[in-house]
C-alpha positions as CSV (number, residue, x, y, z in Angstrom):
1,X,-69.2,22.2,0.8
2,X,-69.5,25.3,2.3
3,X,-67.1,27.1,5.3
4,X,-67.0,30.3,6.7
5,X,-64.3,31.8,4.1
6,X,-66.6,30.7,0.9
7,X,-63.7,30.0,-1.2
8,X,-61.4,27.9,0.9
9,X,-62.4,23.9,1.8
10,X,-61.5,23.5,5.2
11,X,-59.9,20.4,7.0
12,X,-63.2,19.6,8.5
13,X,-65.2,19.4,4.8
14,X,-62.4,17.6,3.7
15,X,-62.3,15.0,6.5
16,X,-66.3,15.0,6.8
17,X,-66.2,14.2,2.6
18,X,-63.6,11.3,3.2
19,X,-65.9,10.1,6.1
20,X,-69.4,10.3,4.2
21,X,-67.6,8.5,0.9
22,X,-66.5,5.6,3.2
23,X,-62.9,6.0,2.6
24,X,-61.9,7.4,6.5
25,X,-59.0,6.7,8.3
26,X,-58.1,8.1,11.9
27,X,-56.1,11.0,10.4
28,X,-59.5,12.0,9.3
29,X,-61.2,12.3,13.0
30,X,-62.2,15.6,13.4
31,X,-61.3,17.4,16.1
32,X,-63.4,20.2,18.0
33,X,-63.2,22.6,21.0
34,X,-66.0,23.4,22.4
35,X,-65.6,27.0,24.2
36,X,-69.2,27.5,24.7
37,X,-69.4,27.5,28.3
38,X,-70.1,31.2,28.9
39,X,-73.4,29.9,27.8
40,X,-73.9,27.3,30.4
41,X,-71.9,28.6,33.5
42,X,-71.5,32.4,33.1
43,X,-68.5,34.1,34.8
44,X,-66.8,30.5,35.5
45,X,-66.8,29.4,31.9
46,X,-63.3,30.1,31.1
47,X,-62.0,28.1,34.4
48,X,-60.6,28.9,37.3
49,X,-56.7,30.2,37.9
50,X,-54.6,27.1,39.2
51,X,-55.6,26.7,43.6
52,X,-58.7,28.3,42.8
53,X,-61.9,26.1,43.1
54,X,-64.5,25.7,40.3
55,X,-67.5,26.9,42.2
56,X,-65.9,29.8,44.0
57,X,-66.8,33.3,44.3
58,X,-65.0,36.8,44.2
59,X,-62.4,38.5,42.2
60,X,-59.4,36.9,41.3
61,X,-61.3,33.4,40.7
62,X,-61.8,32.6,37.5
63,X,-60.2,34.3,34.1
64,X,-61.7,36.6,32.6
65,X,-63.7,37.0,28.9
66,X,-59.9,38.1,27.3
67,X,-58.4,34.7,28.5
68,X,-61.1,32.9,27.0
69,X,-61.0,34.6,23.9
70,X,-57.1,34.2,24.1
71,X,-57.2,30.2,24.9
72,X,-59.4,30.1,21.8
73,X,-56.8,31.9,19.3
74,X,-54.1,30.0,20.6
75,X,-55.7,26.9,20.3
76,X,-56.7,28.0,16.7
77,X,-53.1,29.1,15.8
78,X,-51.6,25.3,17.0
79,X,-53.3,23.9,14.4
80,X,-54.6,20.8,15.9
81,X,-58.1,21.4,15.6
82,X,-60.4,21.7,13.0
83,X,-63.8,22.9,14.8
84,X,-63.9,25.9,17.5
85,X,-67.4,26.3,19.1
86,X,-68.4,29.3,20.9
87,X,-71.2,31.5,22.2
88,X,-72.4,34.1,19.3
89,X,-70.6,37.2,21.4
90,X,-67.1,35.3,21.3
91,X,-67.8,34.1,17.7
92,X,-68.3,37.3,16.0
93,X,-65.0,39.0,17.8
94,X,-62.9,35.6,16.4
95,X,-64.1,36.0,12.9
96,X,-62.6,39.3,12.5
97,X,-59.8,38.4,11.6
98,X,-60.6,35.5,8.7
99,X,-56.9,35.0,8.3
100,X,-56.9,32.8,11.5
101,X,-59.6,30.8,10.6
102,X,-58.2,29.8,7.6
103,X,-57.6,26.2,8.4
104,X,-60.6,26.1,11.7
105,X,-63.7,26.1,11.1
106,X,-66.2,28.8,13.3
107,X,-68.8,27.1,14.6
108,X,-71.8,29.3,17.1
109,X,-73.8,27.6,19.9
110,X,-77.4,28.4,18.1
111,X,-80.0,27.5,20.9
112,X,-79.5,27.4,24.8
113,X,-82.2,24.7,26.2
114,X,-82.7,25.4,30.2
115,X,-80.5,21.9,30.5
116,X,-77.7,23.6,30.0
117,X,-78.1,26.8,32.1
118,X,-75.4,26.1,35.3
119,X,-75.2,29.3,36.9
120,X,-74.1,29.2,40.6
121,X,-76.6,28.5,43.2
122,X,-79.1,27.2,40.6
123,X,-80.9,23.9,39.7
124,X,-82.2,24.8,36.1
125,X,-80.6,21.9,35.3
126,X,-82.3,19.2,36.6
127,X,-85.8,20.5,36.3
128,X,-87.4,19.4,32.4
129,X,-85.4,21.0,29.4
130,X,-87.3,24.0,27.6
131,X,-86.3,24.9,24.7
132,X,-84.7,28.4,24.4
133,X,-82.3,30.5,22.2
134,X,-81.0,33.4,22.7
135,X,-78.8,34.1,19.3
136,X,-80.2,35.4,16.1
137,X,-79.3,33.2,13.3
138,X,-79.6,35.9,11.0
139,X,-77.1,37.7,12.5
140,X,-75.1,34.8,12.6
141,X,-75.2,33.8,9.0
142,X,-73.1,37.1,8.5
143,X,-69.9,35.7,10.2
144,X,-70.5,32.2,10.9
145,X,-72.1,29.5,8.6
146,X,-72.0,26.2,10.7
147,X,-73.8,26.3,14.5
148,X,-74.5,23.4,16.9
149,X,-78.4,22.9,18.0
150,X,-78.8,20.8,21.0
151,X,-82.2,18.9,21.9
152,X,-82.8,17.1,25.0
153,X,-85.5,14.1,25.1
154,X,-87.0,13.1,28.7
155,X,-89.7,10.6,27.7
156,X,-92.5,13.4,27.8
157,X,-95.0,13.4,25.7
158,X,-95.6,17.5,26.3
159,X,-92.1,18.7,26.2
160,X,-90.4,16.7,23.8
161,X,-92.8,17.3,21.6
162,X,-92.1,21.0,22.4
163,X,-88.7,20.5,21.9
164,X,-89.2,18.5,18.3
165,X,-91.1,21.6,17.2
166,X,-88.6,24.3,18.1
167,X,-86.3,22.2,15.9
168,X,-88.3,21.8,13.2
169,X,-88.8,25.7,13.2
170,X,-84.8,26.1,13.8
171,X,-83.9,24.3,10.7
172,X,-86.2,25.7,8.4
173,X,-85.0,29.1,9.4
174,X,-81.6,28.1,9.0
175,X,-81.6,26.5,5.7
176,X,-83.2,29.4,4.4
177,X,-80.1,31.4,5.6
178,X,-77.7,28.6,4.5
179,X,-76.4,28.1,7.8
180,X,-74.9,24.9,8.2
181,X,-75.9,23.0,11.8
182,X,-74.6,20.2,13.8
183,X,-77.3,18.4,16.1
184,X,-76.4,17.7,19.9
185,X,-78.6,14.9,21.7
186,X,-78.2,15.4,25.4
187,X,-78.8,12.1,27.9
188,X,-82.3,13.0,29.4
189,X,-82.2,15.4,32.3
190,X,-85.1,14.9,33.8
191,X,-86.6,11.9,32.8
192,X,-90.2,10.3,33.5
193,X,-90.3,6.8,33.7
194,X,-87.1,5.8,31.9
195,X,-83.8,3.9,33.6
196,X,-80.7,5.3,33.8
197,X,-79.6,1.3,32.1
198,X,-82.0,2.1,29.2
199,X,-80.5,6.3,28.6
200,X,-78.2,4.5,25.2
201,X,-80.9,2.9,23.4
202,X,-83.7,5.8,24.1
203,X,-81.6,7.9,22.6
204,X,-80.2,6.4,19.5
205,X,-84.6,5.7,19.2
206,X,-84.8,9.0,19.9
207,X,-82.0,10.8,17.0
208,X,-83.0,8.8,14.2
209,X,-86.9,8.7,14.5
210,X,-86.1,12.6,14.5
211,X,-84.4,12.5,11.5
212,X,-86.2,10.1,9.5
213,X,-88.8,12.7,8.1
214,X,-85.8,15.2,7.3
215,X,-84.5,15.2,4.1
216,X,-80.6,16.2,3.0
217,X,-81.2,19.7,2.8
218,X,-82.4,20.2,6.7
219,X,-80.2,17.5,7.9
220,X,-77.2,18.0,10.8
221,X,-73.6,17.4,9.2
222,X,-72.5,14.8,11.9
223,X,-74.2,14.1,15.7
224,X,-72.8,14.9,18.9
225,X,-73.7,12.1,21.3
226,X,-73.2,11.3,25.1
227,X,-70.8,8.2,25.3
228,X,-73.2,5.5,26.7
229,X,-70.9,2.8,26.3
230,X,-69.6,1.2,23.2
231,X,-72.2,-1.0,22.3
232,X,-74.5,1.9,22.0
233,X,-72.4,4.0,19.8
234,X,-71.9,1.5,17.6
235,X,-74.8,0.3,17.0
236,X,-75.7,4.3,16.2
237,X,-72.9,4.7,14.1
238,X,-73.5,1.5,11.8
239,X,-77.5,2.1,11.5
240,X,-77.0,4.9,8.7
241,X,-73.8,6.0,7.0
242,X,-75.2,9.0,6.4
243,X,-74.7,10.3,9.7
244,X,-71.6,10.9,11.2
245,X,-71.4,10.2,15.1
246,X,-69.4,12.7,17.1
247,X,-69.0,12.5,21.3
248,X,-69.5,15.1,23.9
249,X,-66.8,15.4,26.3
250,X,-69.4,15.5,29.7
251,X,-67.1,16.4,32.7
252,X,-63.6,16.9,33.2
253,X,-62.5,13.7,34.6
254,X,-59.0,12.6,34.8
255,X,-56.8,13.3,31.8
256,X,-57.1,9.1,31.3
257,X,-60.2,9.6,30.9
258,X,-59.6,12.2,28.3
259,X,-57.7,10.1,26.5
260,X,-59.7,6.7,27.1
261,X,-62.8,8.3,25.9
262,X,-60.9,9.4,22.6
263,X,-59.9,5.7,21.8
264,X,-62.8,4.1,23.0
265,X,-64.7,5.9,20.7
266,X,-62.8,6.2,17.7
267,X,-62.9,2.6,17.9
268,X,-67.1,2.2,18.3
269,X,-67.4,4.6,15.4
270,X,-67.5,8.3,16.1
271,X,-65.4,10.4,13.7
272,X,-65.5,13.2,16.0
273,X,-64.9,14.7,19.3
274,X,-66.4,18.0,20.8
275,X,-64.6,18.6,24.3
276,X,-65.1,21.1,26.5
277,X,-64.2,20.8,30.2
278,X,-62.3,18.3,29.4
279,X,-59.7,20.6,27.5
280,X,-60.7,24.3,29.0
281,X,-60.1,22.5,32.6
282,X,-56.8,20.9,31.9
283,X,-53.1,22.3,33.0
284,X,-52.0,22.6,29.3
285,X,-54.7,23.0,26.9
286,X,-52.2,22.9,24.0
287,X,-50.7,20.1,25.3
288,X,-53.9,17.8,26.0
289,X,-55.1,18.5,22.0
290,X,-51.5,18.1,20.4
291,X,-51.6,14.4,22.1
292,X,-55.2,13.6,21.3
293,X,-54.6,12.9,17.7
294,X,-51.7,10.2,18.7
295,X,-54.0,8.6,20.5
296,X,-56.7,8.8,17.7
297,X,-54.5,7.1,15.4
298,X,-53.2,4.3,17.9
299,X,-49.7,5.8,18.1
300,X,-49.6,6.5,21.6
301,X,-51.9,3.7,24.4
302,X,-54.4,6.8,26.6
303,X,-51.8,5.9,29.7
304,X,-49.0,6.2,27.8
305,X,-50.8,9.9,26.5
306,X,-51.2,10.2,30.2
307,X,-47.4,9.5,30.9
308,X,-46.1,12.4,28.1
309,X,-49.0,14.7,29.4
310,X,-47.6,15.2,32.5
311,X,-43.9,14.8,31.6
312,X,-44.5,18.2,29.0
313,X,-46.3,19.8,32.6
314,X,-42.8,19.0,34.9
315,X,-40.9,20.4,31.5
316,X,-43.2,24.0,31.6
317,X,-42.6,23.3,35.1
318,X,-46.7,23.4,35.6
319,X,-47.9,21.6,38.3
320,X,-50.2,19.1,37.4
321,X,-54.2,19.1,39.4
322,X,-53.4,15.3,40.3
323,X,-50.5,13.0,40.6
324,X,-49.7,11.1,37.7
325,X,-50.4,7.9,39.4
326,X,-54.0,9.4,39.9
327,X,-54.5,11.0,36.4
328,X,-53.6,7.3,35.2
329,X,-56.9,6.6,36.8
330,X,-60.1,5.8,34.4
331,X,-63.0,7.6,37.0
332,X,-66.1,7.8,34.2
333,X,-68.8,5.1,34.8
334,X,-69.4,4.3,31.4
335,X,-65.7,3.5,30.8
336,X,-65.4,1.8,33.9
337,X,-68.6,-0.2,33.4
338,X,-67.5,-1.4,30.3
C-alpha cells in the first residue's frame, strides 16, 4: 500500500492489511488524532489555556497556531498513534521534516462542508450542509497522500444529491492523483422529516448505497462514523468486510466517556478511532492517548483508565477540569442510552 514516505509501510497499512485479511486483534486498532479543528472553529481550534472558557474572546484565550503545531509533533514523537489529521496549512509545515513521520501517517482534511464551519457567533451549522472545499488536492498530493472527505446526508432530495455529486467529482480527481481518502459520514444536521431514534439506520442506508456503485479503485480505506449506539455499528461493521468502520469522537465529554466510547466500540466492530476534542480538550493529551490503547486491548476497565488518568495529572501536578468522582461519570446519550 502506499504512505506518504513511498518506501516505508507504515503501522497504519500494516494494521489496516491485518484488518481487511480477517486476522485483527486489538493491538491492530488504529489510532488517529484528529487536529483539524482550525477548520471548523478558527482561532479556538487549538483550545483554550487552563481557567479560560472555550467560547471566549481576546488575547490570552486560546493557544496559538505554534501550540497546535507543537501538540501535533509531540503527539507524533510518543508514538502512540498511527494517523494525524490536519488542515492542509498545518499539514504541509509537519511534512517537512519526513523523518517524524516515519512511523505516523499524514493525513489532510480535503473538503470543509458548511456543517462543520463553528466560528463564534455563528449558526452555519445547523442550517443544510453544502458542500465546500477549500484545499487543492493537487497540491496536496505533493506532501500528503491519504486525506479525509466528509459528507453529510439530511433526507433531501436537492442537497444530498448535491452532496453525492461533489463526491463523485472528489474521488475521481483524487484517484487520478493517487491520493488515498478516508470517508466521514456525519449524523444529519439539518434533517427533513427524519427522527433523531432513526439517525443509526439512515445512515448505515445512507454509506453503503453510496458505495455500492464504487469500485476498489475509488473506494475510502476505512469509514469514520458517529457512534449511534452499538447495535448500529455493528450491524455496519458486519454488512461488508470490505469496509473498515472507524468512530468520530463528537464532543469532549468526560474522560469516561473517552474511554467508554473506545471500548464500546472496539467491541461493536470499529478498528479505528479519530478523536478530536476529545484529546485536544483534555489536561494531558499524552496522557489520555498512551492509556487508550490499554483500554483497547481490555488491559485496563474505561474507570479504571479514568482512575490512572488523573493519578499521572496529581503526579505533573496538573489540575484536572473535573473531579475524579465526576470524570468517572458516563455524560454521552448514546452510552448512557444503551
Amino acid at each position: 500500500m502506499p504512505t506518504n514516505n513511498h518506501d516505508i509501510v507504515k503501522p497504519l497499512d500494516q494494521k489496516l492489511a491485518k484488518i481487511l485479511a480477517g486476522s485483527y486483534q486489538p493491538s491492530d486498532f488504529i489510532i488517529a488524532d484528529a487536529k483539524d479543528a482550525d477548520m471548523s472553529v478558527g482561532v479556538m481550534a487549538p483550545a483554550p489555556f487552563p481557567g479560560k472558557e472555550i467560547g471566549a474572546i481576546g488575547p490570552g484565550v486560546y493557544r496559538t497556531r505554534q501550540d497546535y503545531l507543537g501538540h501535533m509533533r509531540t503527539l507524533i514523537n510518543q508514538g502512540d498513534i498511527d494517523i494525524m489529521l490536519t488542515s492542509a496549512s498545518n499539514g504541509e509545515l509537519l511534512s517537512e521534516n519526513p523523518e517524524q513521520l516515519k512511523n505516523a501517517t499524514l493525513a489532510v482534511r480535503a473538503n470543509d462542508s458548511t456543517d462543520i464551519w463553528n466560528p463564534r457567533g455563528s449558526d452555519y451549522a445547523g442550517s443544510m450542509s453544502r458542500p465546500f472545499n477549500t484545499a487543492n488536492l493537487a497540491r496536496v498530493q505533493k506532501f500528503c497522500d491519504l486525506v479525509l472527505y466528509s459528507m453529510t446526508f439530511n433526507n433531501d432530495v436537492d442537497a444530498d444529491l448535491k452532496t453525492l455529486s461533489d463526491y463523485r467529482e472528489f474521488r475521481l480527481k483524487s484517484a487520478d492523483l493517487g491520493v488515498r481518502h478516508f470517508l466521514e459520514v456525519f449524523n444529519p444536521n439539518s434533517p427533513r422529516d427524519l427522527k433523531r431514534e432513526d439517525f443509526g439506520s439512515y445512515v448505515n442506508d445512507s454509506i453503503i448505497r453510496a458505495l455500492a456503485g464504487v469500485t476498489s479503485a475509488e473506494r475510502p480505506i476505512f469509514l469514520k462514523v458517529a457512534y449511534n449506539g452499538g447495535r448500529h455499528l455493528q450491524e455496519l461493521a458486519e454488512h461488508d468486510s470490505t469496509l473498515v468502520v472507524g468512530l468520530l469522537g463528537g464532543s469532549s465529554g468526560t474522560t469516561r466517556d473517552t474511554f467508554e466510547l473506545l471500548a464500546r466500540g472496539e467491541q461493536s466492530g470499529a478498528r479505528v478511532a479519530l478523536f478530536g476534542r476529545k484529546i485536544q480538550r483534555a489536561e494531558s493529551q499524552t496522557d489520555i492517548v498512551r492509556l487508550m490503547r490499554p483500554v483497547i486491548e481490555g488491559e485496563l476497565t474505561p474507570s479504571e483508565a479514568v482512575k490512572a488518568y488523573h493519578e499521572c495529572l496529581a503526579s505533573q501536578e496538573i489540575s484536572p477540569q473535573r473531579p475524579l468522582k465526576a470524570d468517572l461519570e458516563l455524560t454521552d446519550p448514546e452510552l448512557l442510552g444503551e
